[in-house]
RODO-2510 file (C-alpha; in nm, 4 decimals, decimal comma):
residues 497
     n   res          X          Y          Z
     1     x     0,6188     4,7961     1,8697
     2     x     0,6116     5,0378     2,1542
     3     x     0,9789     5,0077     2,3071
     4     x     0,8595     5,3213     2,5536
     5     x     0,6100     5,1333     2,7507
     6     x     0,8462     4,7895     2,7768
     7     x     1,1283     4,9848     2,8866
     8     x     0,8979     5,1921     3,1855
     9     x     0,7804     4,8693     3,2822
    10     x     1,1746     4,7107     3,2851
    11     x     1,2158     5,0288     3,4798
    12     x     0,9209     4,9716     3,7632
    13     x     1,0518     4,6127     3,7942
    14     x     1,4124     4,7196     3,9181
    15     x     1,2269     4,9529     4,1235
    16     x     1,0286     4,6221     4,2644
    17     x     1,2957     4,4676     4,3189
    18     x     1,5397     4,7113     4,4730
    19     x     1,2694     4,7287     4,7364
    20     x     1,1927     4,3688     4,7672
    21     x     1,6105     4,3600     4,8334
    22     x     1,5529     4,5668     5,1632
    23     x     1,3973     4,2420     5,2915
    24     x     1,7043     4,0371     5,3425
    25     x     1,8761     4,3236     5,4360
    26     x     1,6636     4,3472     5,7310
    27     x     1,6916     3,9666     5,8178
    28     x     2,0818     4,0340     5,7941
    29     x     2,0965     4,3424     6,0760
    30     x     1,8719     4,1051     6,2647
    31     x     2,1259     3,8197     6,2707
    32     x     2,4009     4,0272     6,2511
    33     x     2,5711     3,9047     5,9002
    34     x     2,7750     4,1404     5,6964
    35     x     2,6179     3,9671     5,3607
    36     x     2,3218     4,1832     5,3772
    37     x     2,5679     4,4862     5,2883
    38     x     2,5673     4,3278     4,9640
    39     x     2,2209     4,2536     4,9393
    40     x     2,2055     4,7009     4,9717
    41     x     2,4206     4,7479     4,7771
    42     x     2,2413     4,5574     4,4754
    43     x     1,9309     4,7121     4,5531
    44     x     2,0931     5,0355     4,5432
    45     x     2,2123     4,9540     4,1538
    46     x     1,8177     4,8077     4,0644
    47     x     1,7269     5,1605     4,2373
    48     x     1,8977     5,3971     4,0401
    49     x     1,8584     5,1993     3,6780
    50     x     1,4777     5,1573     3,7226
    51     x     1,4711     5,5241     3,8511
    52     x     1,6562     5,6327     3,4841
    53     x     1,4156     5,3828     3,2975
    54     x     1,1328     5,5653     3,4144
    55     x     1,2294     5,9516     3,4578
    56     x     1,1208     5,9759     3,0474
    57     x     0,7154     5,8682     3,1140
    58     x     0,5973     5,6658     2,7497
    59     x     0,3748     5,8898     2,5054
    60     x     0,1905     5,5951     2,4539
    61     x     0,0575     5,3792     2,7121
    62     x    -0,1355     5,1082     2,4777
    63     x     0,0397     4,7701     2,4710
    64     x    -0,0914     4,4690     2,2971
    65     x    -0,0363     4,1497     2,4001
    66     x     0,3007     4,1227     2,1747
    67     x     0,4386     4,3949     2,3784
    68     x     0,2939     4,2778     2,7086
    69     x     0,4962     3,9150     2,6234
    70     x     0,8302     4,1069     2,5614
    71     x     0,8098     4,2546     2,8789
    72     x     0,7109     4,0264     3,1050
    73     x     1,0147     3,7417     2,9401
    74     x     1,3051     4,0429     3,0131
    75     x     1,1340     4,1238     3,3450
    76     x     1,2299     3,7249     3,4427
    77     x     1,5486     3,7771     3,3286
    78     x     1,6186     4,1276     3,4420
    79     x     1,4785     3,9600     3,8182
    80     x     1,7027     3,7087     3,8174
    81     x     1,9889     3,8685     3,6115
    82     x     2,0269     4,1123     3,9281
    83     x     1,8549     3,8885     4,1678
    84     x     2,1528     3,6257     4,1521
    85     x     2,4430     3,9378     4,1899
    86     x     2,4379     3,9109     4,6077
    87     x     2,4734     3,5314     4,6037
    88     x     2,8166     3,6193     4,3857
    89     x     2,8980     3,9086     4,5723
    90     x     2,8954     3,7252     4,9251
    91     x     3,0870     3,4330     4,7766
    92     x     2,8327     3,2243     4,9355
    93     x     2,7298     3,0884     4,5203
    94     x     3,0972     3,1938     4,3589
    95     x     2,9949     3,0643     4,0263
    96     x     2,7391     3,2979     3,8462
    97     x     2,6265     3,0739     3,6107
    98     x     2,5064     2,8653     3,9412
    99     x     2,4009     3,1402     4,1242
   100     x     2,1977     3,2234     3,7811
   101     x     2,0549     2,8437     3,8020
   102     x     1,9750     2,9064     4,1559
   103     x     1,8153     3,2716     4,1162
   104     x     1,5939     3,1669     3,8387
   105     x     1,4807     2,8328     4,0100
   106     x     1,3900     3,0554     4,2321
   107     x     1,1646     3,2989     4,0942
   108     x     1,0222     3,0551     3,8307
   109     x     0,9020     2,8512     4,1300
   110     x     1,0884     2,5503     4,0359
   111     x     1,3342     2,4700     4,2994
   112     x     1,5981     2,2456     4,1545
   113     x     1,9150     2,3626     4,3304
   114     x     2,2862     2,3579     4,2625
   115     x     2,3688     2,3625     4,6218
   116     x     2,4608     2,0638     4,8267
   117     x     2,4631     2,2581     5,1881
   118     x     2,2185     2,4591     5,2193
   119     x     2,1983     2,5234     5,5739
   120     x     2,6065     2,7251     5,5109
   121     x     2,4004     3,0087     5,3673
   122     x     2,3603     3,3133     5,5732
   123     x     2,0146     3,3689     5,7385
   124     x     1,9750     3,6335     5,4882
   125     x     2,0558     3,4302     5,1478
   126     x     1,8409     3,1736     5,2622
   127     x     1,5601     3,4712     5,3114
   128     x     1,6087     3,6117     5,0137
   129     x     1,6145     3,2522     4,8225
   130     x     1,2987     3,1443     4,9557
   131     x     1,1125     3,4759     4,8809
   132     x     1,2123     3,4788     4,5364
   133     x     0,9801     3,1954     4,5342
   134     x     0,6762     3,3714     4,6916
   135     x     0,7471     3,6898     4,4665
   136     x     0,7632     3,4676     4,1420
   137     x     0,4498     3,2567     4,2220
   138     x     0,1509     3,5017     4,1587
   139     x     0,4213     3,6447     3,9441
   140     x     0,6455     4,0211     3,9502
   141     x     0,4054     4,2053     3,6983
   142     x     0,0753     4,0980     3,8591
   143     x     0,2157     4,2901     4,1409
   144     x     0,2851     4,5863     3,9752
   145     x    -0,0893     4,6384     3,8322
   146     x    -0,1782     4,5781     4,2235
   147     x     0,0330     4,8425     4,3405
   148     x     0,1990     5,0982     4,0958
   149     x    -0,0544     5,2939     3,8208
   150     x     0,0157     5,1532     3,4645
   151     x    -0,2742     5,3486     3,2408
   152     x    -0,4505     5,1961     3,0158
   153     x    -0,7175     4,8894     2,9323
   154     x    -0,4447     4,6618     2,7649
   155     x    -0,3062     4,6176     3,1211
   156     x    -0,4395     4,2695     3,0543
   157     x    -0,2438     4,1800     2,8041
   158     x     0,0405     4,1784     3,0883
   159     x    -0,1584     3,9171     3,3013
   160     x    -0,1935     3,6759     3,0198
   161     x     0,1564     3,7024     2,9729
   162     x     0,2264     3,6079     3,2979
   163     x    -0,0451     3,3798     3,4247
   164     x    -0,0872     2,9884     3,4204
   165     x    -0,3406     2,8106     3,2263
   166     x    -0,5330     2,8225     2,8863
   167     x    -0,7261     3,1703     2,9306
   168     x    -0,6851     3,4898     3,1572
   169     x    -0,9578     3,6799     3,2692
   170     x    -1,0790     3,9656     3,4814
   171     x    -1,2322     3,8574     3,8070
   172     x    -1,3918     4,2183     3,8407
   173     x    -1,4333     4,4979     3,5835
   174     x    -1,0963     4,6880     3,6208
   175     x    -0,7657     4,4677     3,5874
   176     x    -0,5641     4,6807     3,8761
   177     x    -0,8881     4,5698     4,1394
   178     x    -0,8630     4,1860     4,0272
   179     x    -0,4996     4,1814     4,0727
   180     x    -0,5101     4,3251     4,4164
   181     x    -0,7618     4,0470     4,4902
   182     x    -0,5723     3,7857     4,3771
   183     x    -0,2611     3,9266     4,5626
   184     x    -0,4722     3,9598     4,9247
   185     x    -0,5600     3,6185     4,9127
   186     x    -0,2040     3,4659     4,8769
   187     x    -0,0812     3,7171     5,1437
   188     x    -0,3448     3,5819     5,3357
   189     x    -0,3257     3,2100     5,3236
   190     x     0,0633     3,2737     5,3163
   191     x     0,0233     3,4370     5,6237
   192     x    -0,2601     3,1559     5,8169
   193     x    -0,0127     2,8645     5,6957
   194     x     0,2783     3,0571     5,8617
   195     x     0,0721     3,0911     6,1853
   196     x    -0,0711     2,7187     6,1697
   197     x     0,3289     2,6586     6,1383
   198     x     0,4287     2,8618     6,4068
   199     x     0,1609     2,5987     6,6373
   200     x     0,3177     2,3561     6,5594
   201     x     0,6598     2,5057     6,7426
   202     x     0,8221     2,5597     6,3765
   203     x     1,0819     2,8648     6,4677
   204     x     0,9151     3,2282     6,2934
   205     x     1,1973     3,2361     6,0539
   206     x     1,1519     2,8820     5,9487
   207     x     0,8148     2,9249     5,9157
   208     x     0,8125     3,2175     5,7261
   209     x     1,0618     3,0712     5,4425
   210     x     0,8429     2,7115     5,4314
   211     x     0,5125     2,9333     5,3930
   212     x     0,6978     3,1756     5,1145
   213     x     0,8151     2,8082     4,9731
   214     x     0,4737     2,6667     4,9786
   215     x     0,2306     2,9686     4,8555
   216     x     0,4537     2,9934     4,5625
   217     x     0,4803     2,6291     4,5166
   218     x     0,8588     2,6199     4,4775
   219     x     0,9987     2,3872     4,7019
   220     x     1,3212     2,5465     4,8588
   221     x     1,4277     2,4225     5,1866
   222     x     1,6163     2,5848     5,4619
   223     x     1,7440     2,2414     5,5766
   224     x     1,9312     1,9908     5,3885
   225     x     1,6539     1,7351     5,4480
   226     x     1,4205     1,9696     5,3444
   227     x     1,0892     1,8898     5,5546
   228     x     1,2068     1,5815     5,6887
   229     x     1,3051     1,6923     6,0005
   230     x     1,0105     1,8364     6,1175
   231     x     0,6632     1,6835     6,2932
   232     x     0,3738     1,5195     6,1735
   233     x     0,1608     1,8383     6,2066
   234     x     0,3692     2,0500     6,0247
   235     x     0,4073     1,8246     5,7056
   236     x     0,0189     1,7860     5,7353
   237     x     0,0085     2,1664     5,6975
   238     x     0,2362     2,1712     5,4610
   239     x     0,0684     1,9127     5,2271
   240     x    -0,2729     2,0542     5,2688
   241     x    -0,1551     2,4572     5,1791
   242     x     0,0544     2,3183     4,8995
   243     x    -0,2733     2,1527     4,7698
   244     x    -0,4807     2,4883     4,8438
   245     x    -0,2251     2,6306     4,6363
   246     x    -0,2336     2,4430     4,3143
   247     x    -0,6123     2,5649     4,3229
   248     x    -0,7703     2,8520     4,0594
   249     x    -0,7279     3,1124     4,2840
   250     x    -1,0192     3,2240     4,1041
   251     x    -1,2391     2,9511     4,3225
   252     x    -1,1727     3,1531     4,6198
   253     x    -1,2377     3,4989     4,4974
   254     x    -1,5786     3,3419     4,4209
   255     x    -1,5626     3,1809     4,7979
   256     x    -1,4817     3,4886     4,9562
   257     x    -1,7869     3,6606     4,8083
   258     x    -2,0217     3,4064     4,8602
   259     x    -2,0562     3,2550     4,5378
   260     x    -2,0375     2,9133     4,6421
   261     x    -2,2310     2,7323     4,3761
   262     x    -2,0009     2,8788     4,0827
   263     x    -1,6763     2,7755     4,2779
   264     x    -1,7953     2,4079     4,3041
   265     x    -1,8721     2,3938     3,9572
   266     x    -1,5670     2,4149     3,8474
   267     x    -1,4334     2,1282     3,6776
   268     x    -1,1103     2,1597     3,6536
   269     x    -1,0468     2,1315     4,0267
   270     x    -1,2774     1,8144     4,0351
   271     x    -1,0428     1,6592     3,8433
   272     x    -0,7231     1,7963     4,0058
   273     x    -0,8547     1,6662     4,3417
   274     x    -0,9452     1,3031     4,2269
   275     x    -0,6119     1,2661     4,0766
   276     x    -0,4674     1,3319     4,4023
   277     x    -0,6739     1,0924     4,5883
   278     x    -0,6341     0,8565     4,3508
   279     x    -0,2543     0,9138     4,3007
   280     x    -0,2171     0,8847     4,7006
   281     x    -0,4112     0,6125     4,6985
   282     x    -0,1939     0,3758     4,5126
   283     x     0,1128     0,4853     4,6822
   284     x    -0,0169     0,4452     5,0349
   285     x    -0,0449     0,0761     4,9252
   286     x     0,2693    -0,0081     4,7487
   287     x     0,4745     0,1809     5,0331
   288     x     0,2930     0,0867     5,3183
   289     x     0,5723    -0,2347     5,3930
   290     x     0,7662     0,0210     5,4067
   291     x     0,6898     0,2457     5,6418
   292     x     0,7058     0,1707     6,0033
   293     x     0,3159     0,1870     6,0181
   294     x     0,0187     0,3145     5,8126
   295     x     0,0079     0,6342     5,9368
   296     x     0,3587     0,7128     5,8060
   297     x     0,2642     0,5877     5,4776
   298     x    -0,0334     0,7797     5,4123
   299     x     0,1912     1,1012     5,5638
   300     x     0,4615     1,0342     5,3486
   301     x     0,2364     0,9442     4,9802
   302     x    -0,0066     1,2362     5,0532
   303     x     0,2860     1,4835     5,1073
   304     x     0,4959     1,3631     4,7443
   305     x     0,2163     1,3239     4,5508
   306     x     0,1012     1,6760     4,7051
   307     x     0,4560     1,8402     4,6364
   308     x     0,4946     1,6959     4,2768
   309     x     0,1104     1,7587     4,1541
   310     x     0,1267     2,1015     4,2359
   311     x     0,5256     2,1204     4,1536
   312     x     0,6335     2,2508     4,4845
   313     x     0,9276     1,9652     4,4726
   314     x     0,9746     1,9763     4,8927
   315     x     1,0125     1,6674     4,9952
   316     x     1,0306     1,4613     5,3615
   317     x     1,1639     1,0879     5,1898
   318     x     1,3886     0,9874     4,9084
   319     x     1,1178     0,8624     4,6660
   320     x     1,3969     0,7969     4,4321
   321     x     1,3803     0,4753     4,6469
   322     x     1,0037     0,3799     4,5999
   323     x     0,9407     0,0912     4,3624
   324     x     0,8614     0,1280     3,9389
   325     x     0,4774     0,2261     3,9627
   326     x     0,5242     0,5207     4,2532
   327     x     0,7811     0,6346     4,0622
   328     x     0,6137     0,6351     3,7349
   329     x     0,2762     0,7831     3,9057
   330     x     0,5277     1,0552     3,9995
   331     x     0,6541     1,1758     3,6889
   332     x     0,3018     1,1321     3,5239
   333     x     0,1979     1,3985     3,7612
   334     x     0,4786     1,6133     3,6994
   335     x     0,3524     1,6653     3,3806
   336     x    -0,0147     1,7001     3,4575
   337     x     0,0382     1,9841     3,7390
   338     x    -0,2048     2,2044     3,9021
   339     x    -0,4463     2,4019     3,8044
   340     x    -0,4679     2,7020     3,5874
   341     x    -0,4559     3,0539     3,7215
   342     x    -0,2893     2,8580     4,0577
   343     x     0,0963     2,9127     4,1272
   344     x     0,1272     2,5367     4,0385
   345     x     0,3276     2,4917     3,7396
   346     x     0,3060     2,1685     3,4538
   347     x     0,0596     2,1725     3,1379
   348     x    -0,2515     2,2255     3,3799
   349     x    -0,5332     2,0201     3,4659
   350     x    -0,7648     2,2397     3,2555
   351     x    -0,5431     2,1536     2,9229
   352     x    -0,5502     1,7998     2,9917
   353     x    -0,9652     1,8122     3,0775
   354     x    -1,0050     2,0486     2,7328
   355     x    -0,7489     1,7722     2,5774
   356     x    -0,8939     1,4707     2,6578
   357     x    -1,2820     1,5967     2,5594
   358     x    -1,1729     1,6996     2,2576
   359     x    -1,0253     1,3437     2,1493
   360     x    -1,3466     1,2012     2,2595
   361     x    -1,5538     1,4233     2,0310
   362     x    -1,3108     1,2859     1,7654
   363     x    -1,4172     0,9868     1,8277
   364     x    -1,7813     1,0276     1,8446
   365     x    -1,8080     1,2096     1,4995
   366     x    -1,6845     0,8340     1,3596
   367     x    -1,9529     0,6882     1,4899
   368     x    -2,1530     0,9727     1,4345
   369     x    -2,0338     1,1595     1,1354
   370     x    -2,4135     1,4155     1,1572
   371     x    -2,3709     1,4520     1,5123
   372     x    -2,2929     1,8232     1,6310
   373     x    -2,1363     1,8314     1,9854
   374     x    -1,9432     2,1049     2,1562
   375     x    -1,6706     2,1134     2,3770
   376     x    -1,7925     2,2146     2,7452
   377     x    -1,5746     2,2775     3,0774
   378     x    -1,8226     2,4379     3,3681
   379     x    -2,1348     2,3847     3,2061
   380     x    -2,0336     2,6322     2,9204
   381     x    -1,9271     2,5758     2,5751
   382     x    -1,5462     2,6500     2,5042
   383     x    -1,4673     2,8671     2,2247
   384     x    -1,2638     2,6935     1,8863
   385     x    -0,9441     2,9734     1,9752
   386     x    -0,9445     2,8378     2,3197
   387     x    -0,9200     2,4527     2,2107
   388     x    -0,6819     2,5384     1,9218
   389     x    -0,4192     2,7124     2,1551
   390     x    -0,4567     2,4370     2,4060
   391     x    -0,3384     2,2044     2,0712
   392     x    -0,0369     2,4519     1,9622
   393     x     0,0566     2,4618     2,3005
   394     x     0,1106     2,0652     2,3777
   395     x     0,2742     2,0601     2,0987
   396     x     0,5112     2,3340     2,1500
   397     x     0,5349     2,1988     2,5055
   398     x     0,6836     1,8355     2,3580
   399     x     0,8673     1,9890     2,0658
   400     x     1,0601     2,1851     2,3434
   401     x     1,0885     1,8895     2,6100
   402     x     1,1778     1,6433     2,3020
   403     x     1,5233     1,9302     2,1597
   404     x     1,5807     1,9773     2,5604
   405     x     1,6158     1,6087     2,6881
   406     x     1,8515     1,5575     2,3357
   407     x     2,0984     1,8786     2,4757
   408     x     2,1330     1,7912     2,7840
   409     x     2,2294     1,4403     2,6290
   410     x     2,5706     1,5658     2,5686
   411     x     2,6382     1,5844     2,9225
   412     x     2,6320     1,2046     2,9316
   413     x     2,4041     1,0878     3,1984
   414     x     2,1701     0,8339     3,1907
   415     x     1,8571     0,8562     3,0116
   416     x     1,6086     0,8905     3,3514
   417     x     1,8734     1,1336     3,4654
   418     x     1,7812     1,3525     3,1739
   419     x     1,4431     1,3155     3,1213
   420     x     1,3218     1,3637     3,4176
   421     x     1,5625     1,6961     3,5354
   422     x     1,4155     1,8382     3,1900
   423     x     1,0739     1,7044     3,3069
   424     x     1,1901     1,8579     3,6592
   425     x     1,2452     2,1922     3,4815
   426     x     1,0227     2,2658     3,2506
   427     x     0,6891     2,1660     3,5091
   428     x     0,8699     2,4270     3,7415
   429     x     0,8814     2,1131     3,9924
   430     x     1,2282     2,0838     4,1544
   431     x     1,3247     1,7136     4,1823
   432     x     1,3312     1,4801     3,9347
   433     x     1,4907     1,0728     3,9448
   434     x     1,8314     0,9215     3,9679
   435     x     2,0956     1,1791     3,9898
   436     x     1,8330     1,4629     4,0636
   437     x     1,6343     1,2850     4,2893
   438     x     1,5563     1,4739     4,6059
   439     x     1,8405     1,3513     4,7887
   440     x     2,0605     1,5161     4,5415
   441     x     2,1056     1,8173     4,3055
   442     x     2,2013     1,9539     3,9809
   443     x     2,5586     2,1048     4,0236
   444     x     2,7224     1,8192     3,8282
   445     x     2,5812     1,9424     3,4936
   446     x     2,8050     2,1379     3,2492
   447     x     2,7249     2,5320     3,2162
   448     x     2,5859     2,4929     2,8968
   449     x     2,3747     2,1928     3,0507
   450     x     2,2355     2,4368     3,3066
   451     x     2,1641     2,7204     3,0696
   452     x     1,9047     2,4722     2,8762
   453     x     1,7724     2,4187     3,2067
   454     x     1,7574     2,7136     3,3206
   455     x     1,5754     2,8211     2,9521
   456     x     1,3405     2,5379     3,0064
   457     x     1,2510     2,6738     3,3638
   458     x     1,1780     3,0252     3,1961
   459     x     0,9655     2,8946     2,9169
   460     x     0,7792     2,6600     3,1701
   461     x     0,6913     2,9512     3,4025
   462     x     0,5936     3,1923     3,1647
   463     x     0,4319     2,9313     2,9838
   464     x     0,6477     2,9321     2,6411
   465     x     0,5455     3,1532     2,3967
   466     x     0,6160     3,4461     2,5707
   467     x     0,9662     3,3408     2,6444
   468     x     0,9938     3,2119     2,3164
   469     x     0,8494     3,5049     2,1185
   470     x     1,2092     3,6748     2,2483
   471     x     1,3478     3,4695     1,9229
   472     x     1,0904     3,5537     1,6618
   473     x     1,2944     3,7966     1,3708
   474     x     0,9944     3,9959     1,3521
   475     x     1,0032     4,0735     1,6819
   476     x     1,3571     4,2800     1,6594
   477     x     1,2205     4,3806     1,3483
   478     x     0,9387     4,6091     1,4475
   479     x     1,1665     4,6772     1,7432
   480     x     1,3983     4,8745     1,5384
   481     x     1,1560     5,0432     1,2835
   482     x     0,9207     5,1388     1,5929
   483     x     1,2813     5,3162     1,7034
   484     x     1,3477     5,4586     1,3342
   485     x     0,9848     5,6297     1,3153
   486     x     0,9772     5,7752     1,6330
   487     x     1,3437     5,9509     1,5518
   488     x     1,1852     6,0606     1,2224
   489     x     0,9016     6,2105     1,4431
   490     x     1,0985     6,3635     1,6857
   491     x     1,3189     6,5527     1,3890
   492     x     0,9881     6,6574     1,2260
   493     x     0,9014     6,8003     1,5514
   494     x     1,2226     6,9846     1,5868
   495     x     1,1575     7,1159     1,2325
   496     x     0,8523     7,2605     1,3169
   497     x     0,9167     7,4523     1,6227
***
C-alpha cells in the first residue's frame, strides 16, 4: 500500500481545513466574540501538521482505489477529530465526545444534534457548524482535486471513495476539470438560494447558514425551531433548493451545456420526483384537519417530505405528532433518499430502481426460463459488477443497521426510539421519532451510544465500505510491509552511494 500518498493527502486536508477555520474567525471579529481566538488558534495547529505531512512530496503518486478508501475514511475523521477542538476549547460543547457527535453530524451532513439551545452559541460556532455541512456535502477531497494539484489518473479512485450512489464517473475527460464543475454549480445554487433568501427579508447571516444547511442537505438550524419561525416564502425556497439538491448533480452539468435531452432521460430522478409527489400527496390529506387551512398543509407535507427524502432533517412542525401512515411514509423515505452523485444521503433512488428491476427479471425467467433480458437504467444496459455491488451493498447496509439498532439497545429506550435515531444516522438525515423527533435531540444517549452513532453517520456518508475497509487485517497488513520494503530500499540506497 502506498502510505506516502495517504499521508500527503491527510496533510492537504489539515491544510483545507486550517483555511476553512479562518471563516469563523472572520464572523467572530465581525460580532466581536473572543471564541473565534480559538477557532485561530486550531487552525494554526491543522496549519503546521498538514504543512509537516506534506514538506516530504510521495515518490509515488499512483493510488488505487484501496488507498483512495483509506484516505478519504481518516480524512472524515481527521475533519472532525480537529473540527470539534474549538467547540471544547470555547466551553460552548464542554463534553468532547458531544462536541465529536456534533462535529461529525456536521460534516457527514446528517444533523442530529446533542444540543438543546442552540441559539447560546456564539455567531461564530453557529458559522462554523453550519459550514461544516456545506464543506461535507460535495465532500473535503472532491475539493481538493478542484483546487490543489494531486498527479496522477487514479485521482478517481478518490471520488468514488467519496461520492454517493452505485457508480462514479468523469463528467469530462480529466477528473480535476469535472470536479471543479461539480463544485461551481453548488457554489452557485448555494449562492441564488441565499439571495432568493435574502428577498424574502431573511437576515445575510441567517441566510447564509440555512443555504450552507440546505446545499449540503444537513439540516442544522440557527434557531431552536429550526425553520419554523420564518415566512411562507422562505420555507418554499427552502423546500424547493433542498429538492434541487437531492438531484444528480450530473443532470445539471448536462443542463448547463445544453444537453437537455440526456438530462431528462434520466431515470433515476423520474422516480425520485414521483415519490415526492406522491409522498406529499398523501400527507397533504391526512394532515389537512390539521392545519388551519390547505395552504398550510401542503406547506408543511411538501417541506418534511422534502427535508427527509433528501435527508436534510430541517424541519418547521413536530411530525412526531402526525398520525401512523405520515409517520411511516416518513421513515420509508428515510431509507430511500436522494439521488446518487446528489449531497442527499440514504441507499439512493438509483439502488432501489437497479433493485427493484432486478427482482422483476427474477421473476420473469420463472415464467420464462429461455428468455434473455437485461437490466437497463437510461436506455442503457447495466453492467453484472454494477448490479452485484448494488446487492453486497444492501446487504451490508442492513447487516450494519440490524448490529447498530441491537447496541444502542443497551441504552434502554424504546424500540422506535432506536430504530429510527439509527435509521436517523446512518441515511445522514437528522431527526428521527419519539425521543429524537425534531422537537428533541440526542444528548440523553450514553457515550458509547453516541460513538455507534456517530460510526453509523461515517459509514452512511462515505457509503460503508470505505469506512469499513479501516477494519479489514489486510489492510494494516500491507500497511506495515509497504513500510518494511521501502526501509529496505532506502538502506540499499544508502549502500550504494
Amino acid at each position: 500500500m502506498n502510505s506516502s500518498i495517504i499521508r500527503f493527502i491527510l496533510g492537504n486536508v489539515l491544510k483545507t481545513e486550517a483555511a476553512l477555520l479562518l471563516l469563523p474567525c472572520l464572523v467572530a471579529l465581525i460580532y466581536t466574540e473572543p471564541e473565534g481566538v480559538w477557532y485561530l488558534l486550531v487552525a494554526a495547529v491543522c496549519f503546521v501538521l498538514g504543512s509537516l505531512m506534506t514538506k516530504r512530496k510521495p515518490a509515488n503518486n499512483i493510488f488505487y482505489l484501496k488507498e483512495g478508501c483509506i484516505a478519504t475514511s481518516l480524512s472524515w475523521i481527521f475533519l472532525s477529530f480537529f473540527g470539534c477542538l474549538p467547540f471544547c476549547l470555547t466551553g460552548e460543547i464542554p463534553s468532547f465526545t458531544d462536541a465529536l457527535f456534533e462535529t461529525i453530524s456536521g460534516f457527514t451532513t446528517t444533523g442530529a444534534s446533542i444540543l438543546s439551545d442552540v441559539e447560546a452559541l456564539a455567531h461564530c460556532s453557529l458559522f462554523w457548524r453550519s459550514f461544516t455541512h456545506w464543506v461535507g456535502g460535495m465532500g473535503v477531497l472532491v475539493f481538493l482535486l478542484a483546487v490543489i494539484p494531486l498527479s496522477g489518473g487514479s485521482n478517481i479512485n478518490l471520488m468514488r471513495a467519496e461520492s454517493p450512489g452505485p457508480s462514479v464517473g468523469k463528467l469530462v475527460p480529466k477528473i480535476k476539470t469535472t470536479a471543479r464543475f461539480l463544485y461551481l454549480i453548488y457554489l452557485g445554487m448555494t449562492v441564488l438560494e441565499t439571495i432568493l433568501l435574502m428577498i424574502g427579508r431573511m437576515p445575510l447571516f441567517d441566510a447564509l447558514c440555512t443555504s450552507f444547511g440546505t446545499a449540503g442537505t444537513g439540516g442544522f438550524g440557527i434557531k431552536n425551531s429550526s425553520i419554523a419561525g420564518y415566512s411562507f416564502y422562505i420555507q418554499w425556497v427552502v423546500t424547493i433548493f433542498m429538492i434541487l439538491f437531492g438531484i444528480n448533480f450530473n443532470a445539471y452539468y448536462l443542463l448547463l451545456f445544453g444537453k437537455i435531452k440526456s438530462a431528462l432521460r434520466m431515470e433515476e430522478i423520474r422516480y425520485y420526483l414521483l415519490i415526492i409527489l406522491v409522498s406529499v400527496a398523501v400527507i397533504f390529506l391526512n394532515i389537512l384537519g390539521l392545519c388551519a387551512n390547505a395552504f398550510e398543509a401542503l406547506t408543511q407535507s411538501a417541506f418534511q417530505v422534502a427535508s427527509i427524502m433528501t435527508t436534510t432533517g430541517f424541519s418547521t412542525t413536530d411530525f412526531n405528532t402526525w398520525d401512523a401512515s405520515c409517520k411511516v411514509i416518513l421513515v420509508l423515505l428515510m431509507f430511500v433518499g436522494a439521488c446518487a452523485g446528489s449531497t442527499g444521503g440514504g441507499i439512493k433512488v438509483s439502488r432501489l430502481v437497479i433493485l427493484f428491476k432486478t427482482v422483476r427479471k427474477e421473476f420473469t425467467s420463472y415464467i420464462h426460463p429461455k428468455s434473455i433480458k437485461k437490466i437497463k437504467m437510461d436506455d442503457k444496459p447495466v453492467e453484472h459488477e454494477v448490479i452485484r455491488t448494488v446487492n453486497v451493498y444492501i446487504v451490508t447496509f442492513i447487516v450494519l443497521f440490524v448490529f447498530s439498532v441491537f447496541l444502542i439497545s443497551f441504552d434502554d429506550t424504546d424500540l422506535v426510539t432506536g430504530f429510527t435515531a439509527v435509521a436517523a444516522t446512518i441515511n445522514n438525515i437528522g431527526p428521527g421519532l419519539e425521543m429524537v423527533g425534531p422537537a428533541e435531540n440526542f444528548s440523553f444517549f450514553s457515550p458509547f451510544a453516541k460513538y455507534v452513532l456517530m460510526f453509523d453517520m461515517l459509514a452512511g456518508r462515505l457509503e460503508l465500505f470505505p469506512l469499513l475497509l479501516l477494519f479489514h487485517p489486510s489492510i494494516w497488513k500491507d500497511l506495515f510491509a509497504y513500510k518494511k520494503s521501502m526501509r529496505s530500499f532506502r538502506k540499499g540506497r544508502n549502500q550504494i552511494y
